[in-house]
TIBAKE-877051 format. One line per field, with one value per residue: residue in three letters; x, y, z of N, C-alpha, C in turn. Coordinates in steps of 0.1 Angstrom, whole numbers, plus 5000, padded with zeros to 4 digits. Example, Ala and Ser with C-alpha at 12.3 -4.5 7.8 and 13.67 -1.06 7.14 Angstrom:
<nodes>
resn	Ala Ser
n_c1	5132 5128
n_c2	4943 4978
n_c3	5078 5071
ca_c1	5123 5137
ca_c2	4955 4989
ca_c3	5078 5071
c_c1	5132 5129
c_c2	4967 5000
c_c3	5078 5079
</nodes>
This chain:
<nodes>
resn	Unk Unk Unk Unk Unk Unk Unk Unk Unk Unk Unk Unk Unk Unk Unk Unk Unk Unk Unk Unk Unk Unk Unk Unk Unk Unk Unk Unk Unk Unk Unk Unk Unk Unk Unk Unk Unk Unk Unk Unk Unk Unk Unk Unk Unk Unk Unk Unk Unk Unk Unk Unk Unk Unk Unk Unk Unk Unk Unk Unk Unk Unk Unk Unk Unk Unk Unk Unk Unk Unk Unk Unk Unk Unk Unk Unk Unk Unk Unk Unk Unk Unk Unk Unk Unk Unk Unk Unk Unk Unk Unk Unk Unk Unk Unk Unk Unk Unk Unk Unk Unk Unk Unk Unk Unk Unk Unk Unk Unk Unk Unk Unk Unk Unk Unk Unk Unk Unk Unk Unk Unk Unk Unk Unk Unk Unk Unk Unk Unk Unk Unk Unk Unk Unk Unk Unk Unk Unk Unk Unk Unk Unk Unk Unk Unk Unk Unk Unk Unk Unk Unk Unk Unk Unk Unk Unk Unk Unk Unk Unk Unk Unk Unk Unk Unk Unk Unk Unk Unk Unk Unk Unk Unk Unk Unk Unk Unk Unk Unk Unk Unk Unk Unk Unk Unk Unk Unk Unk Unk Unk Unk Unk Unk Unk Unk Unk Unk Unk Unk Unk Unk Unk Unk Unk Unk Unk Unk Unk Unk Unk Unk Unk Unk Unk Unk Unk Unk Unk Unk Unk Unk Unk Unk Unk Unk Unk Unk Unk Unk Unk Unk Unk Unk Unk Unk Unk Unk Unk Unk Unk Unk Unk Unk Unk Unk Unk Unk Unk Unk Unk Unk Unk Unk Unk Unk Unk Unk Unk Unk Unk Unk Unk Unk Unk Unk Unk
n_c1	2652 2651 2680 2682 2691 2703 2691 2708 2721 2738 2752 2739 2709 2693 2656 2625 2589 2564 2532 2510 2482 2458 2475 2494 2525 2522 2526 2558 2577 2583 2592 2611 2629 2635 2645 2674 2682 2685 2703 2727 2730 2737 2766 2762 2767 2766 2744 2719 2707 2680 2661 2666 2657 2630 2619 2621 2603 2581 2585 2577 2556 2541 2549 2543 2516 2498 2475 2471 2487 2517 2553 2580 2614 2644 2683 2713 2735 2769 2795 2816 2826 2814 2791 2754 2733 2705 2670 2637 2605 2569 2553 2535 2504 2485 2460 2441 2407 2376 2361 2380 2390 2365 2360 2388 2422 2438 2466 2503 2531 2569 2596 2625 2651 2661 2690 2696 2669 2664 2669 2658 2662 2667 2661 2664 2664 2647 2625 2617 2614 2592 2572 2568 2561 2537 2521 2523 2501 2486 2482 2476 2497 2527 2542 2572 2594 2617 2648 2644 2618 2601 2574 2581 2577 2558 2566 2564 2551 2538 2533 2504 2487 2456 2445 2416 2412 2442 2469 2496 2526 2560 2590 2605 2631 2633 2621 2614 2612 2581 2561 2536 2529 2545 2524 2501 2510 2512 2488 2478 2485 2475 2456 2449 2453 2466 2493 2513 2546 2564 2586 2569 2556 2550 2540 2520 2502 2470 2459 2457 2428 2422 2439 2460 2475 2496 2509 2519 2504 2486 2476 2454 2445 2425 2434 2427 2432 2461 2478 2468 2451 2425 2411 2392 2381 2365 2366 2360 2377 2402 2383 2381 2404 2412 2394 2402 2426 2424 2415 2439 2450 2435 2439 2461 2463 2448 2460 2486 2470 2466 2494 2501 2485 2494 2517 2541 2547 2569
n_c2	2205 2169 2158 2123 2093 2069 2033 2005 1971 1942 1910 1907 1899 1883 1883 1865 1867 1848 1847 1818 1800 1779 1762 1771 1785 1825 1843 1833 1833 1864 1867 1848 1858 1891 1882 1872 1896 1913 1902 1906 1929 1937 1924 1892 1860 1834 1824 1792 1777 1791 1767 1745 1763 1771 1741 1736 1750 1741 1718 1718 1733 1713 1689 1703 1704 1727 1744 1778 1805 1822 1818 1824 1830 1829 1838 1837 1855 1859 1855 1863 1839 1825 1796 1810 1805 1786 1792 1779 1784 1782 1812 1827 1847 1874 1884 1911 1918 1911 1934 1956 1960 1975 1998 2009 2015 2030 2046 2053 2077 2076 2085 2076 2057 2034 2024 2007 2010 1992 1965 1937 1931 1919 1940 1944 1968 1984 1974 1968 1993 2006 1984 1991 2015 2013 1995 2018 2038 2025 2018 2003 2003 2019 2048 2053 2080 2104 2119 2143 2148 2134 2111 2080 2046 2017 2002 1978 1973 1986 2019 2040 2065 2086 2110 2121 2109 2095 2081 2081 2073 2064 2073 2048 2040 2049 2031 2001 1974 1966 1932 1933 1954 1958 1943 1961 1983 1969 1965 1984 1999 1979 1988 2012 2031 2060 2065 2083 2088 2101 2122 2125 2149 2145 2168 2177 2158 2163 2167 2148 2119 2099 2069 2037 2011 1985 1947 1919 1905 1926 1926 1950 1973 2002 2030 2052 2067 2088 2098 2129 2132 2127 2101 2093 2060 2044 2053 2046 2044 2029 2004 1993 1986 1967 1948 1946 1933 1910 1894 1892 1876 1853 1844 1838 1816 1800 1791 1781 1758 1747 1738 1718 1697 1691 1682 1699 1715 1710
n_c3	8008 8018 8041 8037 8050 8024 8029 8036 8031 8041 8045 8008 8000 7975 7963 7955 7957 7949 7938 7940 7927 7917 7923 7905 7901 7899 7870 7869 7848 7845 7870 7880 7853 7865 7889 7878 7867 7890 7903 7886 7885 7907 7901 7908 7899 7898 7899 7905 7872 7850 7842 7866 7890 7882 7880 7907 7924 7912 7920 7951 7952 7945 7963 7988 7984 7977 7971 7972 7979 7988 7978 7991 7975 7981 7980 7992 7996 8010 8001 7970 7958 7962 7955 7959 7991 7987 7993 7994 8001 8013 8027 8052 8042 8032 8023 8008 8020 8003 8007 8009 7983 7973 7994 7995 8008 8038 8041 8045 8053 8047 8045 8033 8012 7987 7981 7955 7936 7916 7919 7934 7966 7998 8024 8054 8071 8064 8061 8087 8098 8081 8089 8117 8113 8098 8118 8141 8130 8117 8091 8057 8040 8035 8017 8006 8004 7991 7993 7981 7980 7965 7961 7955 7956 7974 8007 8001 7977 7940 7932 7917 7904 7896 7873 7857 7828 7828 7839 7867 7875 7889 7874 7859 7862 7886 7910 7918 7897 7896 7897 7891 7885 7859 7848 7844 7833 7808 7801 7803 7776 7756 7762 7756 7774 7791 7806 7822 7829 7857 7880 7912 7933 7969 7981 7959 7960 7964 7936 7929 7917 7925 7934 7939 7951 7937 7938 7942 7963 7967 7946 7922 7940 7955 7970 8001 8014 8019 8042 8050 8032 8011 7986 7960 7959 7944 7918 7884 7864 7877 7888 7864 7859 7878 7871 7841 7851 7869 7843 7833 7849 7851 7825 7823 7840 7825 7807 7815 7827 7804 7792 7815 7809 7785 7794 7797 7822 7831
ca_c1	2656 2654 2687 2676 2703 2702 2690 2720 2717 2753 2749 2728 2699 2680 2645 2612 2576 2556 2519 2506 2468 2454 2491 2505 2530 2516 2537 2570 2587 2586 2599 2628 2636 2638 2658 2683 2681 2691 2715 2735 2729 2746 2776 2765 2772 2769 2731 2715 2697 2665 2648 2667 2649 2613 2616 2624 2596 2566 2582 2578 2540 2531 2551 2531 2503 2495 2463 2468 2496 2529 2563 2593 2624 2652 2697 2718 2750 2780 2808 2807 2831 2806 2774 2740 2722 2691 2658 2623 2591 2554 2553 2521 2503 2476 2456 2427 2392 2366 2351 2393 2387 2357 2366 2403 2427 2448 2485 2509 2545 2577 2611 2634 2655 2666 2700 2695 2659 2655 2671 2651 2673 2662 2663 2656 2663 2639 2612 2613 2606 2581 2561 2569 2556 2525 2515 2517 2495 2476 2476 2479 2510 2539 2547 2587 2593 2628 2654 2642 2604 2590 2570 2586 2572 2551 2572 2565 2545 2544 2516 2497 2478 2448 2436 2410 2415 2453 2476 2507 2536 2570 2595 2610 2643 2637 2617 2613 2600 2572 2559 2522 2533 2545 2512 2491 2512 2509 2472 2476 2494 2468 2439 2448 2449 2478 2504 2525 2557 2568 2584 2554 2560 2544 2527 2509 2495 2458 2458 2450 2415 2421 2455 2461 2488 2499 2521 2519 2499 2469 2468 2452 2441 2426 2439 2413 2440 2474 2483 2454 2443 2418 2409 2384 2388 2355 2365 2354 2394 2404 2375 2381 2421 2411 2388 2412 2443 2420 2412 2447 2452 2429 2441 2478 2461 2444 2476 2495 2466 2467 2506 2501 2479 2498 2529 2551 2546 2581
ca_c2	2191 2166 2145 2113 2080 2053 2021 1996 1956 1932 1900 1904 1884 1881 1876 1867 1864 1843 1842 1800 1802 1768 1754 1775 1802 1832 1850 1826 1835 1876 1865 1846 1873 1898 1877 1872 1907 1918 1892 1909 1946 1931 1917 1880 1851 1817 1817 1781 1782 1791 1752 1743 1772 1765 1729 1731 1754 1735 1706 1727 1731 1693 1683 1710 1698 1740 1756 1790 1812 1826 1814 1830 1827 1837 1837 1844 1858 1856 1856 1865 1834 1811 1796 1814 1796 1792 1788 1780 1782 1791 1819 1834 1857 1881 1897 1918 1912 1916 1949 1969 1969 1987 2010 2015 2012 2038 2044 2063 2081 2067 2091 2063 2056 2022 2028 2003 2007 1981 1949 1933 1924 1922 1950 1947 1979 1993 1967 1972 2008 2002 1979 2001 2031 2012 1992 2027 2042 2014 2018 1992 2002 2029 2051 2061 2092 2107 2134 2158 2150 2126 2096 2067 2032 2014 1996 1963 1974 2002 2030 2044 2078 2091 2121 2122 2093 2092 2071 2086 2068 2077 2072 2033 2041 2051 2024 1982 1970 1953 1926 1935 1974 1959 1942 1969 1987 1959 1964 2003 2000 1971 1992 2026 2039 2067 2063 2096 2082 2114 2126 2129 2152 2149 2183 2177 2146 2165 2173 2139 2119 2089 2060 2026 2001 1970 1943 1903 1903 1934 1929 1963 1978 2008 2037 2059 2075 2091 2108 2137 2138 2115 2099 2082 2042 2040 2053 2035 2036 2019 1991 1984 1978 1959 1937 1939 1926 1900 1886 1886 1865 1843 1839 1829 1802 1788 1788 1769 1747 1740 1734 1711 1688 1688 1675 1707 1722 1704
ca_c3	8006 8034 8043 8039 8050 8020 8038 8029 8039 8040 8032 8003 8000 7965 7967 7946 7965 7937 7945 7938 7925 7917 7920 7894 7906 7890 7861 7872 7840 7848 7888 7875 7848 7876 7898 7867 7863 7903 7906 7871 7890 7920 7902 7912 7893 7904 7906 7896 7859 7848 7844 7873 7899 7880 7887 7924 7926 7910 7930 7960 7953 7943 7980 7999 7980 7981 7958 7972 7986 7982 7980 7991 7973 7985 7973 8003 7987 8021 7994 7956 7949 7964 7949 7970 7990 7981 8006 7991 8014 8018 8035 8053 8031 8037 8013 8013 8014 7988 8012 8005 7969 7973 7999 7996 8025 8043 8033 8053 8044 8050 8043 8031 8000 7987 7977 7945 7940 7907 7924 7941 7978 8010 8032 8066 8079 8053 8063 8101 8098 8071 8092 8128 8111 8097 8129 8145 8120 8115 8078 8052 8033 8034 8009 8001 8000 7989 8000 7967 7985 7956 7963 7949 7956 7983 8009 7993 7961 7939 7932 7909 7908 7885 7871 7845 7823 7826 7854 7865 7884 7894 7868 7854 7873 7908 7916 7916 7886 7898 7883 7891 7878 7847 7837 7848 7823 7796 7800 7799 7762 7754 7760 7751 7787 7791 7815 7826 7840 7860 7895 7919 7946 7977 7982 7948 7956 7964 7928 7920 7918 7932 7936 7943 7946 7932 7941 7940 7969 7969 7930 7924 7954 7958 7981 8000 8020 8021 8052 8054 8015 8006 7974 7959 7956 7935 7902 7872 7856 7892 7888 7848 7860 7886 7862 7836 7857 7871 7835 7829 7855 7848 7813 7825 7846 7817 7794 7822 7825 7789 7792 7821 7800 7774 7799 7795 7828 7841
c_c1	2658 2667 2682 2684 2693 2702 2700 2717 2734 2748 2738 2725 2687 2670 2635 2600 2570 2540 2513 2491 2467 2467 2497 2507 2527 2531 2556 2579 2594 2591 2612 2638 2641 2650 2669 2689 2692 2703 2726 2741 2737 2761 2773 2760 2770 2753 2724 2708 2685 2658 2650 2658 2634 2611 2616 2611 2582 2570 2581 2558 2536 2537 2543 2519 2494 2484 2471 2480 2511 2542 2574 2605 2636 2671 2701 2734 2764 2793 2806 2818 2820 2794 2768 2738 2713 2680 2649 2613 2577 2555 2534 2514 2489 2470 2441 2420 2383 2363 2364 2394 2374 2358 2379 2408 2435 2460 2493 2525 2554 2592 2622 2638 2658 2677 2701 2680 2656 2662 2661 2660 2667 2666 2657 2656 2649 2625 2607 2610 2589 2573 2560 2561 2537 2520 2510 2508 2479 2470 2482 2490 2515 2545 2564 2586 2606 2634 2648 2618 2594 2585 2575 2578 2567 2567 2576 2553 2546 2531 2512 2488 2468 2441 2426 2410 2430 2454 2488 2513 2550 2581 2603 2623 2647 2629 2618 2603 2592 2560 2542 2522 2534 2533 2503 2498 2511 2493 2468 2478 2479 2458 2436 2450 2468 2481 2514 2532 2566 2573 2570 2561 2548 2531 2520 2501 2480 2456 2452 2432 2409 2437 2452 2478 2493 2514 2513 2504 2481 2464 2467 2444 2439 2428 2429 2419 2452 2480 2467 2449 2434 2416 2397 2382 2377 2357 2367 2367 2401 2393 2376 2397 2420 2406 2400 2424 2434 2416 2425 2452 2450 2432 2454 2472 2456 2453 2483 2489 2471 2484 2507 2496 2483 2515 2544 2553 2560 2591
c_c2	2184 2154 2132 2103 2069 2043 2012 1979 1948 1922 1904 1895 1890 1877 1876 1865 1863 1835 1826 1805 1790 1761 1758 1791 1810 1843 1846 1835 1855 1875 1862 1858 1884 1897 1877 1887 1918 1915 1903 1925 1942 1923 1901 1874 1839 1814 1797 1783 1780 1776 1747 1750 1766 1755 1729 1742 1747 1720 1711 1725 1718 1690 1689 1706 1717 1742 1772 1790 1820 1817 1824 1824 1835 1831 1845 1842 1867 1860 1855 1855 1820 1812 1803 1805 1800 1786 1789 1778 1790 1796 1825 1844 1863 1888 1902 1914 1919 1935 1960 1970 1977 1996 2020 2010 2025 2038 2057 2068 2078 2075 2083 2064 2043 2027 2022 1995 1993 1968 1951 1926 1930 1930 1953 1955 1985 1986 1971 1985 2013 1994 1982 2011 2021 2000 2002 2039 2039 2015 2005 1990 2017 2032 2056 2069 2099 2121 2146 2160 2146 2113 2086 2058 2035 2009 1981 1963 1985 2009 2037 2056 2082 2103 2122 2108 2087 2085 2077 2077 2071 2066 2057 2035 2041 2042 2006 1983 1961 1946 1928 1952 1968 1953 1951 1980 1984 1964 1981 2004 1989 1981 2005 2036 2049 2072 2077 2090 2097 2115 2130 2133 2150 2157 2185 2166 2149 2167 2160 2131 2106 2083 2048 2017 1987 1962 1925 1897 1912 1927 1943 1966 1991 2018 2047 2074 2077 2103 2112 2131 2123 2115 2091 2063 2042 2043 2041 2033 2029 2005 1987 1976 1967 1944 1933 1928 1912 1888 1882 1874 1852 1836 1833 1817 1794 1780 1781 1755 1736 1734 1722 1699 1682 1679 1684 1714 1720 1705
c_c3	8020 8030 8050 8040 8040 8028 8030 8038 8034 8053 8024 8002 7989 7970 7959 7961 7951 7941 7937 7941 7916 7914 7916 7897 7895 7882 7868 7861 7845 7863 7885 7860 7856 7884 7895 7868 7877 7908 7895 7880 7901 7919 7906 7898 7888 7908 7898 7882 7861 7854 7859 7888 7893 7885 7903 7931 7927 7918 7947 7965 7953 7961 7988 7995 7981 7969 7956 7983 7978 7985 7981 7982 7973 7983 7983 7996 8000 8008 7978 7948 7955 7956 7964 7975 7989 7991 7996 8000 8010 8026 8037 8046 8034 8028 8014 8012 8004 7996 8003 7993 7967 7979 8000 8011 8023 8042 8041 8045 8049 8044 8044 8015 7996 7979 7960 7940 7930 7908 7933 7952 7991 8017 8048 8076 8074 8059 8079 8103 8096 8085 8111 8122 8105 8109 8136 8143 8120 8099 8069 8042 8037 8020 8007 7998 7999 7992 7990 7971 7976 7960 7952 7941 7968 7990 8005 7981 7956 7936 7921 7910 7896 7889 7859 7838 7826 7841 7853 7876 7882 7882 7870 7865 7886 7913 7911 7906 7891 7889 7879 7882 7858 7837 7837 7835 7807 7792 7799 7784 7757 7750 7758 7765 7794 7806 7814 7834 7844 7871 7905 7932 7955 7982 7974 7950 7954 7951 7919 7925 7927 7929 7940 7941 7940 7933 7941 7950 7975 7954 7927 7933 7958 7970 7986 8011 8020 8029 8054 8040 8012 7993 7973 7955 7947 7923 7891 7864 7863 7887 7874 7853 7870 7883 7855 7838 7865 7857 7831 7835 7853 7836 7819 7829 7837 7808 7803 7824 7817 7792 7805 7816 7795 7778 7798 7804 7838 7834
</nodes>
């Protein structure tokens, strides 16, 4: 067993990243559930309500005049009798090109814990490591890897592993529910495609056939590396998820359309 120091952060600071695709922040309602959700796990309080956050969002987008990007949002919690404040912004955003879903990207390991992995709260000890260790690497994400030697999550998305027809990832509890994870699951149940939620050690990972990760910003993204062990990014249950989670997408955007038409998008 390796002793591993829980990364800890004071002041907390809630946070969403809500990717904006033709204007309309993508799956808003599952971001602000979450946020709800971290805030509650954290003892806070005093956050603003639901319509009130949505609104200051989509008027966020119309002022930027934005198609495409992400938005930070971020609840800086100093004192737990004060209201947060709250910061909204477009932040820079980077996502892969068409070539890294066909070939995969490289993924490195990262011996770190998040002491309360299913809030979502900034951690910037956790990040500066995370993105020290993959500059000197030069890979495109960091995996978490825990004192008992199971891979977790990504540093900022979480992962996915296939053997056969099945997808295994590391159990609802020890990691961030993410919100790209939970439709990729939606679409697992949907379409019959079986999900093993299990500890994943480490030293077994060669056992599987391929992996990828997902998070607001790869989408699904397959992995072609982890450490030594390679994988394959081409498998055909990788590229149906990858379809699939792009049709879902595409369907949210039309249902917000339609609700914008119709004058209900405010």
């Amino acid at each position: 067993m390796v002793n591993i120091p829980k990364l800890t952060e004071k002041p907390i600071l809630l946070y969403e990243v809500i990717r904006v695709i033709d204007h309309v922040p993508l799956f808003l309602e599952d971001h602000l559930e979450r946020l709800f959700q971290s805030a509650e796990l954290n003892n806070i309080h005093k956050l603003p309500g639901y319509d009130e956050i949505r609104g200051e969002i989509f008027n966020l987008i119309s002022d930027e005049k934005k198609v495409l990007g992400n938005i930070k949002l971020t609840f800086n919690v100093k004192n737990a009798e004060l209201p947060p404040e709250m910061e909204l912004v477009f932040i820079p955003h980077f996502y892969p090109t068409e070539e890294k879903y066909k070939t995969g990207v490289k993924v490195g390991i990262l011996w770190a814990e998040r002491p309360n992995p299913q809030a979502k709260i900034q951690n910037m000890e956790l990040r500066n490591k995370a993105n020290s260790l993959m500059s000197k690497e030069k890979v495109y994400e960091v995996l978490l890897v825990d004192q008992k030697g199971y891979i977790t999550e990504g540093s900022r998305s979480n992962v996915f592993f296939v053997k056969g027809k099945q997808f295994f990832t590391s159990r609802d509890e020890e990691v961030l529910q993410g919100i790209t994870r939970k439709k990729i699951l939606e679409l697992c149940s949907d379409w019959e495609i079986p999900v093993i939620r299990k500890d994943i050690p480490l030293s077994d990972i060669s056992q599987f056939e391929g992996a990828f990760l997902t998070g607001s910003s790869p989408k699904v993204l397959p992995i072609n590396t982890i450490g030594e062990v390679n994988f394959n990014p081409g498998l055909p249950l990788i590229k149906r998820m990858i379809d699939l989670y792009d049709q879902k997408i595409n369907a949210y955007l039309e249902a917000e359309l339609r609700k914008g038409k119709s004058g209900n998008n405010q």
